[in-house]
PAPAZA-316010 format. One record per residue (C-alpha): x, y, z; residue in three letters. Coordinates in steps of 0.25 Angstrom, whole numbers, plus 5000, padded with zeros to 4 digits. Example, Ala and Ser with C-alpha at 12.3 -4.5 7.8 and 13.67 -1.06 7.14 Angstrom:
2
504949825031ALA 505549965029SER 
END
This chain:
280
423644144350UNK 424244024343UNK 424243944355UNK 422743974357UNK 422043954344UNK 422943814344UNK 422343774357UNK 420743804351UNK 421143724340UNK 421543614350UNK 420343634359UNK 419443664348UNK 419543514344UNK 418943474358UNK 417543484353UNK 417743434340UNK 418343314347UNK 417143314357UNK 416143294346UNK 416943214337UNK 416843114350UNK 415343154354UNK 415843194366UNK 415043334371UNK 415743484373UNK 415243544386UNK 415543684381UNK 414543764371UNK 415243844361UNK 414743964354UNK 413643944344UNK 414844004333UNK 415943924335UNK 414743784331UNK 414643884319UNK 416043894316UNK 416243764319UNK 415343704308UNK 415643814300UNK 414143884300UNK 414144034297UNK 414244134309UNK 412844234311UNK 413044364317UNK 412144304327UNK 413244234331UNK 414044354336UNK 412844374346UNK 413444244354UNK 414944314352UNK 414644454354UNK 413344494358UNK 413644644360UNK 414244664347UNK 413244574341UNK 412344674343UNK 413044804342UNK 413344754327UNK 411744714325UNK 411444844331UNK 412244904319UNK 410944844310UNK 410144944315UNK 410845064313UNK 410245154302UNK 411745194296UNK 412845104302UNK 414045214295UNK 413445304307UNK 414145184317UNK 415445234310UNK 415845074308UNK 416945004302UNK 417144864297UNK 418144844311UNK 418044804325UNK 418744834338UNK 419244744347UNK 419844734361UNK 421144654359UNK 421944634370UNK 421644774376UNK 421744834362UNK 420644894352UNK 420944824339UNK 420144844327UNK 419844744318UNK 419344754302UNK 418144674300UNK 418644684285UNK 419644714276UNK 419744864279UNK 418544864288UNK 419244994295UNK 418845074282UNK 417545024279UNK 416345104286UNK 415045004292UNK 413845044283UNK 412344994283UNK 412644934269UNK 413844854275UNK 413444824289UNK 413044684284UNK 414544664282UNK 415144724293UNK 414244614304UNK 414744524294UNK 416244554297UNK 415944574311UNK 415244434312UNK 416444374305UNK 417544454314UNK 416844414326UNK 416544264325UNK 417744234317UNK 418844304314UNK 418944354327UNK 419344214332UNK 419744144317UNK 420844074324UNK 420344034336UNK 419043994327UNK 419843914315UNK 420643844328UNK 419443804334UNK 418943744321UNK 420143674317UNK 420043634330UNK 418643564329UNK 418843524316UNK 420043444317UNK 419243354324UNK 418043364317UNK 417943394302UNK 416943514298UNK 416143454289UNK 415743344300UNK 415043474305UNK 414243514295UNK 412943444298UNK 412743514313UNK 412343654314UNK 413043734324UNK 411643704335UNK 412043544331UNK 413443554333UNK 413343624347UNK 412343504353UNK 413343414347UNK 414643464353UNK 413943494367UNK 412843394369UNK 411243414371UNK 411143484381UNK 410143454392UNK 408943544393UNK 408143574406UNK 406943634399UNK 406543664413UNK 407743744418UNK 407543804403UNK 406243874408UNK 406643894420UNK 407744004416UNK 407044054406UNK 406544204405UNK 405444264395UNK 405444394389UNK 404444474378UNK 403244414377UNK 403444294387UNK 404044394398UNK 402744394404UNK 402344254406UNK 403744184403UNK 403644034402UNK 402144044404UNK 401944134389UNK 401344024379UNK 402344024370UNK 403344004381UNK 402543884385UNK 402543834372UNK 404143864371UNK 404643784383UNK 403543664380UNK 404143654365UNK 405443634372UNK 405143554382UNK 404243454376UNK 404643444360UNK 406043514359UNK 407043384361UNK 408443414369UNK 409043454356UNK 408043554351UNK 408043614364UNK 409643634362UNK 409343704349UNK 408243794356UNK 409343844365UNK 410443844355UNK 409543924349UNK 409144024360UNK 410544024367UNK 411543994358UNK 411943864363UNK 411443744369UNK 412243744382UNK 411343744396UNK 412243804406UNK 412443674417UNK 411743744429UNK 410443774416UNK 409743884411UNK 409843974423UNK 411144004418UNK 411144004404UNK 412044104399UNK 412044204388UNK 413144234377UNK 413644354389UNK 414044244399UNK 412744314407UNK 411644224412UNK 410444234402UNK 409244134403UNK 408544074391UNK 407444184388UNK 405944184378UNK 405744334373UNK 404444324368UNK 404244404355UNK 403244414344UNK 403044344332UNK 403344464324UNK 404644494330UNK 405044354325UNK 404344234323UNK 405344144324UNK 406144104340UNK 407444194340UNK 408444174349UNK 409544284355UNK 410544194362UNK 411344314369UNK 410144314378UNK 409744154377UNK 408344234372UNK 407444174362UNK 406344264356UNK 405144184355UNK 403944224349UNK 402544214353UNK 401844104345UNK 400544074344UNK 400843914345UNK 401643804353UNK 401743754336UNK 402243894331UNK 403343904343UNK 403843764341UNK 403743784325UNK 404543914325UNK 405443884338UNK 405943754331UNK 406243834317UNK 407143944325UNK 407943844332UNK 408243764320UNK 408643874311UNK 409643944321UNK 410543834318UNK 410643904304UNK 410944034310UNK 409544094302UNK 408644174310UNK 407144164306UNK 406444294305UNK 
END
């Protein structure tokens, strides 16, 4: 175990050195290691990309009328090595019950457990790592969208390979591209989006600004499984804002009225998911 987490602090300073020299990384990393690395809080939205079917199983827990009936505790099981091993999200967890009025908490410790205590020394390697070459406070002015275009490069966007493999559901299952607020999408993104704001959409809806080499037909999902870049058309009253759902490479888009409105309101989402708020 020594031996390892030694080795990610000596490969951890490969990208660090990479960007200290402005030379590109061909690899993406997971949108919460660009988050530990500039040291930006972690979202529960963040354990989707980690975990997506315990992401949900915990969200599901919101909707139970009394969580005590789930007959929870502040632990979790884990496989290691062949072996059931249960883990105390807190000091005594094995003795404390899950209730409506602390369910806030125990997402909370669950969220911490898995995105960073979990792997705290293969984290604090990596860190050191990175930051042996390049100080953390040099970091501060890039947010964690900024930092991945940095390490990796812009990434070249075939805008017509991107319609190509795109699929439409909700209100646009019908007519697909040919819907007017599709039209209007692809022609803001072709014709006033520049290459970096295209990256941001797809940051945005995916999760990372990476185009797979042989492009969109096989762009991948958080599974490993093939999942095409999608348009789920919704209502304004189910959310008047874009929102994206980057297990699935979906974003919801609503139907405006306006070529102004989508631009306007498409613009605003993908600036502010930098920040980890979600517009409602």
């Amino acid at each position: 175990m020594l031996r390892y987490v030694a080795y990610l602090f000596h490969r951890s300073t490969f990208p660090g050195k990479a960007l200290f020299d402005g030379h590109l990384v061909k690899g993406h990393m997971v949108r919460h290691l660009y988050k530990h690395i500039l040291g930006w809080p972690i979202t529960f939205e963040d354990l989707e990309l980690a975990d997506e079917e315990y992401y949900n199983s915990l969200k599901s827990l919101l909707q139970v009328e009394n969580v005590e009936d789930m007959c929870l505790d502040f632990t979790f099981t884990e496989d290691a090595m062949g072996m059931n091993k249960v883990v105390e999200l807190k000091e005594g967890g094995a003795g404390i019950n899950v209730t409506n009025e602390n369910l806030p908490e125990f997402l909370e410790c669950n969220l911490k457990y898995h995105m960073m205590d979990r792997v705290k020394p293969q984290l604090t390697e990596l860190l050191l790592g990175f930051y042996d070459v390049i100080p953390e406070p040099l970091l501060t002015i890039f947010d964690f969208q900024e930092l991945e275009l940095l390490m990796c490069g812009m990434p070249t966007i075939d805008i017509d390979d991107w319609m190509k493999n795109t699929t439409y559901q909700g209100y646009f299952e019908q007519l697909g591209e040919k819907s007017k607020t599709c039209m209007w999408f692809w022609e803001i993104v072709r014709e006033e989006f520049d290459q970096e704001t295209r990256a941001r959409l797809l940051q945005f809806v995916t999760g990372t600004s990476g185009v797979p080499s042989r492009g969109f037909s096989v762009l991948q999902g958080n599974d490993g499984n093939i999942r095409q870049f999608c348009i789920n058309g919704v209502t304004k009253e189910y959310s008047l804002y874009p929102k994206s759902h980057t297990c699935f490479n979906r974003i919801d888009l609503p139907v405006y009225s306006s070529k102004d409105e989508l631009r306007d309101k498409l613009k605003i989402a993908i600036a502010t998911s930098a920040t980890g708020f979600d517009i409602e």
